[in-house]
N, C-alpha and C positions, 0 to 999 in steps of 0.2 A: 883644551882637552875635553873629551867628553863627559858631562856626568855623569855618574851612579847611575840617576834614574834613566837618561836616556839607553844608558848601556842597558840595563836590564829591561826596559823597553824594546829594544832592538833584539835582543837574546828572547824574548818571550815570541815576538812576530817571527822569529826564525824558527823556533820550536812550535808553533802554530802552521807556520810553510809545510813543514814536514808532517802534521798529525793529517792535514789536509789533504794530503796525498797518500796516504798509506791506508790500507786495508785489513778485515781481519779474516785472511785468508793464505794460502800454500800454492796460488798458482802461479807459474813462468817469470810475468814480468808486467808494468803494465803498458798497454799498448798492443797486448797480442791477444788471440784469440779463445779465447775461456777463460778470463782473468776479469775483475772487478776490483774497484775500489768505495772508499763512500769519500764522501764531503760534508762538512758541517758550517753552518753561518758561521762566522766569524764573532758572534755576541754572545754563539752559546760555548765556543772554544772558552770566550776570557771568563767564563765561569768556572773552567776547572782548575784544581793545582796543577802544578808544575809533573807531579807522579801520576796524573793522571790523560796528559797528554800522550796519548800510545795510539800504535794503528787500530789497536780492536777497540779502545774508546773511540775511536772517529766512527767508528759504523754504529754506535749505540745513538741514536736520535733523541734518547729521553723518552717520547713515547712509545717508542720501536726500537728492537736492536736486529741490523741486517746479518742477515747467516749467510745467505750467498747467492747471486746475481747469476743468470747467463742468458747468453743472445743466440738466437737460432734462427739461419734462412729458410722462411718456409714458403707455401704459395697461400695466397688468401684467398677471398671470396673469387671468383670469376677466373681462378690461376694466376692473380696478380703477384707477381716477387713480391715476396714483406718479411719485415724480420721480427722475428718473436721475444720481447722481453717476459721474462719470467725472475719473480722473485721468491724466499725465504725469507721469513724472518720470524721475532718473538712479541708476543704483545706486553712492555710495559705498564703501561696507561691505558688507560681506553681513551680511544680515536672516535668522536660525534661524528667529524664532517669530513674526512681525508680527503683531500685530491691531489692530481699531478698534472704534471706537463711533461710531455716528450718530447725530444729530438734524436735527430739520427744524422751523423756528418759520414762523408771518406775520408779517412785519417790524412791523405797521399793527396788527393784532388781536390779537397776544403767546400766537397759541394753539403750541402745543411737543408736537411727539411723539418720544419719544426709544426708541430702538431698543438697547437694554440687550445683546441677544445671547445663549449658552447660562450658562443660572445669571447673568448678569449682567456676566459677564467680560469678552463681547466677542467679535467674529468671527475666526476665521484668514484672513488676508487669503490666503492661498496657496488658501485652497479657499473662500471666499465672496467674492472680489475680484479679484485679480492675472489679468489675461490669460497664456494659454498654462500655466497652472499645470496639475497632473494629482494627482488625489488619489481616493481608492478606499474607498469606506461600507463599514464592515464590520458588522453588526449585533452589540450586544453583547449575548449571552444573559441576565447579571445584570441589566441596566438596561431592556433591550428596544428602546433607541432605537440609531442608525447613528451610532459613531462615524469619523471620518474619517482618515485615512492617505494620508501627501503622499508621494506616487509622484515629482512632480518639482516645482520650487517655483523661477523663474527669479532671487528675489531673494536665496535660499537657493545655489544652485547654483555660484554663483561666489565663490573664498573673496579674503582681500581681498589676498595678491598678486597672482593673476591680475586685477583689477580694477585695480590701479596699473598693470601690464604691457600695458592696454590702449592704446592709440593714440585712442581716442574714448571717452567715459564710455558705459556700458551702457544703454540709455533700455528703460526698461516700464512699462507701461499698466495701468490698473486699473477697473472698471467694477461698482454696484451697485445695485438697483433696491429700493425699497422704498414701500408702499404708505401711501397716503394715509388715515390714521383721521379726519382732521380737514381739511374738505374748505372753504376760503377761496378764493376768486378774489382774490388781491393778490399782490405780490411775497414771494418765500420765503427765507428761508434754511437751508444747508445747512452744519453742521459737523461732520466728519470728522474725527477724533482718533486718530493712531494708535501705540501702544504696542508695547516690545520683545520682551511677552508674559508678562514677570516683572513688570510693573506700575509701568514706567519709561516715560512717555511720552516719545513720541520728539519730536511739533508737530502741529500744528491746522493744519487748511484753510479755510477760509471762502469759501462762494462763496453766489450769490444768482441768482435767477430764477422771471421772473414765471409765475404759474398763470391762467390765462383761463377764463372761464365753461366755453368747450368743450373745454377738458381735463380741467374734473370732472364734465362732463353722462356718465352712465352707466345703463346696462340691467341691471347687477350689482346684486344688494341688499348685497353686502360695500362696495360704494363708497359706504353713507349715509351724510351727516353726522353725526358725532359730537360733542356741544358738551362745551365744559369749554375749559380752560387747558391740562391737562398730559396726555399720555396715554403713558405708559412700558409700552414693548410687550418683554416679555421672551422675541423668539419666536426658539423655539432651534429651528438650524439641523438638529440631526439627527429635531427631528421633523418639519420638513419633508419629510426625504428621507425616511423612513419612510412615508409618508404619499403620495408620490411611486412607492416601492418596491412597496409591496400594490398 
Protein backbone atom coordinates (compact mmCIF):
# COMPACT_ATOMS: atom_id res chain seq x y z
CA UNK A 1 0.00 0.00 0.00
CA UNK A 2 1.05 3.35 -0.38
CA UNK A 3 1.95 5.55 2.44
CA UNK A 4 0.68 8.67 4.08
CA UNK A 5 3.56 10.47 3.02
CA UNK A 6 3.80 9.29 -0.42
CA UNK A 7 -0.03 9.94 -0.80
CA UNK A 8 0.18 13.39 0.32
CA UNK A 9 3.20 13.88 -1.79
CA UNK A 10 1.49 12.95 -4.83
CA UNK A 11 -1.87 14.93 -3.91
CA UNK A 12 0.55 18.09 -3.21
CA UNK A 13 2.37 17.51 -7.03
CA UNK A 14 -1.18 17.30 -8.46
CA UNK A 15 -2.41 20.50 -6.85
CA UNK A 16 0.92 22.01 -7.96
CA UNK A 17 0.05 20.51 -11.79
CA UNK A 18 -3.05 22.49 -11.72
CA UNK A 19 -1.80 25.97 -9.86
CA UNK A 20 0.80 25.86 -12.72
CA UNK A 21 -1.51 26.08 -15.40
CA UNK A 22 -4.13 28.30 -14.24
CA UNK A 23 -4.22 32.06 -14.57
CA UNK A 24 -5.76 34.99 -12.92
CA UNK A 25 -7.73 35.98 -15.55
CA UNK A 26 -11.69 35.72 -17.42
CA UNK A 27 -10.68 34.91 -20.79
CA UNK A 28 -11.90 31.95 -23.47
CA UNK A 29 -9.62 29.21 -22.75
CA UNK A 30 -6.02 28.48 -22.76
CA UNK A 31 -4.52 27.97 -26.09
CA UNK A 32 -6.50 30.70 -27.83
CA UNK A 33 -6.15 34.03 -28.79
CA UNK A 34 -6.33 36.82 -26.07
CA UNK A 35 -5.83 34.56 -23.26
CA UNK A 36 -2.64 34.13 -20.83
CA UNK A 37 -1.67 32.30 -18.18
CA UNK A 38 1.48 32.41 -15.47
CA UNK A 39 3.91 29.84 -14.39
CA UNK A 40 5.80 29.48 -11.23
CA UNK A 41 9.22 27.47 -10.27
CA UNK A 42 8.31 24.69 -8.69
CA UNK A 43 10.43 25.74 -5.25
CA UNK A 44 8.57 28.77 -5.00
CA UNK A 45 4.97 26.75 -5.28
CA UNK A 46 6.33 24.22 -2.28
CA UNK A 47 6.32 27.39 -0.16
CA UNK A 48 2.76 27.96 -0.19
CA UNK A 49 -0.10 26.22 1.89
CA UNK A 50 -2.28 24.09 0.58
CA UNK A 51 -5.16 27.51 0.59
CA UNK A 52 -2.96 29.29 -1.09
CA UNK A 53 -2.31 27.18 -4.22
CA UNK A 54 -5.12 29.15 -6.55
CA UNK A 55 -4.80 30.45 -10.28
CA UNK A 56 -4.43 34.20 -9.05
CA UNK A 57 -1.51 33.00 -6.58
CA UNK A 58 0.23 31.47 -9.73
CA UNK A 59 0.57 34.93 -11.35
CA UNK A 60 1.85 36.68 -8.15
CA UNK A 61 5.79 36.19 -8.50
CA UNK A 62 6.63 37.42 -5.05
CA UNK A 63 8.28 40.42 -6.48
CA UNK A 64 5.54 41.18 -9.12
CA UNK A 65 1.94 40.14 -9.43
CA UNK A 66 0.88 39.82 -13.26
CA UNK A 67 -2.62 41.64 -14.18
CA UNK A 68 -2.57 40.66 -17.74
CA UNK A 69 -0.65 39.62 -20.71
CA UNK A 70 -1.44 39.97 -24.59
CA UNK A 71 0.13 39.39 -28.03
CA UNK A 72 -0.29 41.35 -31.04
CA UNK A 73 0.76 41.04 -34.81
CA UNK A 74 2.46 43.88 -35.86
CA UNK A 75 5.17 44.97 -38.42
CA UNK A 76 8.40 46.04 -37.14
CA UNK A 77 11.39 47.91 -38.14
CA UNK A 78 11.77 47.48 -42.06
CA UNK A 79 7.79 46.02 -42.31
CA UNK A 80 9.04 42.80 -40.84
CA UNK A 81 5.79 40.48 -39.45
CA UNK A 82 6.64 40.59 -35.49
CA UNK A 83 4.44 39.95 -32.69
CA UNK A 84 4.15 42.36 -29.79
CA UNK A 85 4.21 41.21 -26.13
CA UNK A 86 2.86 43.51 -23.78
CA UNK A 87 2.51 43.15 -20.23
CA UNK A 88 0.55 44.59 -16.64
CA UNK A 89 1.41 44.06 -13.73
CA UNK A 90 2.11 45.36 -9.88
CA UNK A 91 5.30 46.03 -8.03
CA UNK A 92 5.62 44.03 -4.88
CA UNK A 93 9.28 44.26 -4.22
CA UNK A 94 11.47 46.25 -5.82
CA UNK A 95 13.30 44.65 -8.83
CA UNK A 96 17.52 45.74 -9.11
CA UNK A 97 18.37 43.69 -12.12
CA UNK A 98 15.05 42.02 -13.93
CA UNK A 99 15.57 40.30 -17.08
CA UNK A 100 13.81 37.89 -19.71
CA UNK A 101 13.91 35.59 -22.32
CA UNK A 102 11.50 35.09 -25.08
CA UNK A 103 10.19 32.60 -27.32
CA UNK A 104 7.51 32.39 -29.74
CA UNK A 105 6.31 28.78 -31.09
CA UNK A 106 2.99 27.70 -33.74
CA UNK A 107 1.03 25.96 -31.59
CA UNK A 108 -0.11 23.54 -34.90
CA UNK A 109 3.40 23.29 -36.64
CA UNK A 110 5.90 23.11 -33.45
CA UNK A 111 8.17 25.72 -35.30
CA UNK A 112 10.13 27.86 -32.02
CA UNK A 113 12.20 30.96 -32.27
CA UNK A 114 13.86 31.73 -29.26
CA UNK A 115 15.37 35.07 -28.52
CA UNK A 116 18.54 34.13 -26.32
CA UNK A 117 19.50 38.04 -25.77
CA UNK A 118 23.27 39.54 -25.25
CA UNK A 119 25.73 36.38 -24.86
CA UNK A 120 22.65 34.35 -24.00
CA UNK A 121 21.69 35.84 -20.76
CA UNK A 122 18.90 37.72 -21.43
CA UNK A 123 17.44 41.16 -21.85
CA UNK A 124 17.31 44.02 -18.98
CA UNK A 125 13.91 44.47 -18.86
CA UNK A 126 14.56 48.27 -17.56
CA UNK A 127 16.01 49.19 -20.85
CA UNK A 128 14.62 46.53 -23.45
CA UNK A 129 11.10 46.37 -21.77
CA UNK A 130 9.48 48.33 -18.93
CA UNK A 131 7.68 51.43 -20.01
CA UNK A 132 8.78 54.97 -18.81
CA UNK A 133 12.32 53.44 -17.97
CA UNK A 134 15.38 55.84 -19.05
CA UNK A 135 18.72 54.34 -19.70
CA UNK A 136 21.85 56.01 -21.58
CA UNK A 137 24.31 53.67 -24.36
CA UNK A 138 27.51 54.36 -23.68
CA UNK A 139 30.04 52.91 -26.23
CA UNK A 140 32.58 50.61 -24.78
CA UNK A 141 36.09 51.45 -26.38
CA UNK A 142 37.46 47.60 -25.33
CA UNK A 143 34.47 45.81 -26.81
CA UNK A 144 33.13 48.50 -29.44
CA UNK A 145 29.60 47.59 -28.82
CA UNK A 146 26.96 50.19 -26.48
CA UNK A 147 26.66 49.19 -23.20
CA UNK A 148 23.61 50.44 -21.28
CA UNK A 149 23.31 52.50 -18.04
CA UNK A 150 19.83 52.81 -16.32
CA UNK A 151 19.44 56.49 -15.68
CA UNK A 152 15.97 55.48 -14.05
CA UNK A 153 14.17 52.08 -13.93
CA UNK A 154 10.36 52.35 -12.21
CA UNK A 155 10.56 48.82 -10.86
CA UNK A 156 14.08 49.65 -9.34
CA UNK A 157 13.07 53.01 -7.97
CA UNK A 158 10.82 52.20 -5.29
CA UNK A 159 12.46 50.33 -2.33
CA UNK A 160 10.18 47.92 -0.64
CA UNK A 161 9.13 50.18 2.50
CA UNK A 162 7.95 52.79 0.43
CA UNK A 163 5.93 50.04 -1.49
CA UNK A 164 4.14 48.72 1.70
CA UNK A 165 3.44 52.59 2.68
CA UNK A 166 1.56 52.71 -0.41
CA UNK A 167 -2.25 52.97 -0.18
CA UNK A 168 -2.59 51.17 -3.81
CA UNK A 169 -0.09 48.60 -5.19
CA UNK A 170 2.27 50.39 -7.86
CA UNK A 171 0.89 49.07 -11.44
CA UNK A 172 3.74 49.20 -14.60
CA UNK A 173 3.70 48.28 -18.06
CA UNK A 174 6.00 46.64 -20.22
CA UNK A 175 6.11 46.19 -24.02
CA UNK A 176 8.47 44.30 -26.56
CA UNK A 177 8.60 43.72 -30.23
CA UNK A 178 10.36 40.92 -31.93
CA UNK A 179 10.62 39.85 -35.23
CA UNK A 180 9.22 36.99 -36.96
CA UNK A 181 12.23 34.33 -38.55
CA UNK A 182 9.63 31.84 -39.00
CA UNK A 183 6.77 33.02 -40.80
CA UNK A 184 3.11 30.46 -40.15
CA UNK A 185 -0.25 31.75 -40.38
CA UNK A 186 -1.69 29.76 -37.34
CA UNK A 187 -2.15 30.62 -33.71
CA UNK A 188 1.22 31.37 -31.77
CA UNK A 189 2.61 31.47 -28.71
CA UNK A 190 4.40 33.48 -26.67
CA UNK A 191 6.62 32.76 -23.34
CA UNK A 192 8.12 35.41 -21.48
CA UNK A 193 10.29 34.34 -18.52
CA UNK A 194 11.59 36.62 -16.39
CA UNK A 195 14.59 36.42 -14.00
CA UNK A 196 16.27 38.46 -10.93
CA UNK A 197 19.24 38.80 -13.01
CA UNK A 198 21.50 36.53 -10.86
CA UNK A 199 19.76 33.55 -12.54
CA UNK A 200 16.85 33.09 -10.22
CA UNK A 201 13.85 32.94 -12.12
CA UNK A 202 11.35 34.88 -10.78
CA UNK A 203 7.67 33.05 -13.40
CA UNK A 204 6.73 32.51 -16.96
CA UNK A 205 3.74 34.22 -18.88
CA UNK A 206 2.13 32.41 -21.45
CA UNK A 207 -0.01 34.00 -23.78
CA UNK A 208 -1.27 33.09 -27.39
CA UNK A 209 -2.46 34.85 -30.60
CA UNK A 210 -3.36 34.27 -33.88
CA UNK A 211 -0.99 35.49 -36.97
CA UNK A 212 -3.25 35.83 -40.37
CA UNK A 213 -1.98 35.44 -43.82
CA UNK A 214 -1.92 39.57 -43.99
CA UNK A 215 0.26 40.04 -41.07
CA UNK A 216 3.06 38.02 -42.74
CA UNK A 217 2.37 39.38 -46.43
CA UNK A 218 5.62 41.75 -46.80
CA UNK A 219 7.67 43.95 -49.29
CA UNK A 220 10.89 43.20 -46.86
CA UNK A 221 13.28 40.55 -47.97
CA UNK A 222 14.26 40.30 -44.04
CA UNK A 223 10.56 38.93 -43.60
CA UNK A 224 11.21 35.46 -45.74
CA UNK A 225 10.21 32.41 -44.61
CA UNK A 226 12.62 30.54 -42.76
CA UNK A 227 11.91 26.62 -42.53
CA UNK A 228 13.17 24.41 -39.79
CA UNK A 229 11.98 23.72 -36.04
CA UNK A 230 14.21 25.77 -33.96
CA UNK A 231 15.78 29.05 -34.82
CA UNK A 232 17.68 30.62 -31.61
CA UNK A 233 18.45 34.16 -32.29
CA UNK A 234 21.30 35.47 -30.00
CA UNK A 235 20.61 39.23 -31.21
CA UNK A 236 22.35 41.41 -28.72
CA UNK A 237 20.77 44.44 -27.83
CA UNK A 238 23.83 46.65 -27.89
CA UNK A 239 24.49 45.81 -31.38
CA UNK A 240 21.49 47.02 -32.30
CA UNK A 241 22.07 50.38 -30.90
CA UNK A 242 25.24 50.64 -32.36
CA UNK A 243 24.03 50.07 -35.58
CA UNK A 244 21.18 52.40 -34.84
CA UNK A 245 24.11 55.05 -33.43
CA UNK A 246 26.40 55.23 -36.80
Amino acid sequence: MISKTIFLQLFFCAVIMHATSAGSHSHPGPGTSGWFKCRRSIDKLMDLSMSELTGDTNCKFGSMSVLNATVTAVKGRDGTPSLQFELEATLERQMLHPQFLISMSSVKEAKTIKYSGHEGRGYDMCCNFINNATCKWVKNNSTGYWDHNIQYCPVAAWTDEQLEAREKPFLWTGKTIKPLHVLVPELWEVRFTINDGFGQDIGQVLAWAWLKEEDINTDSTSGALVPGVLVDIKDDTSKEKQEQTQ
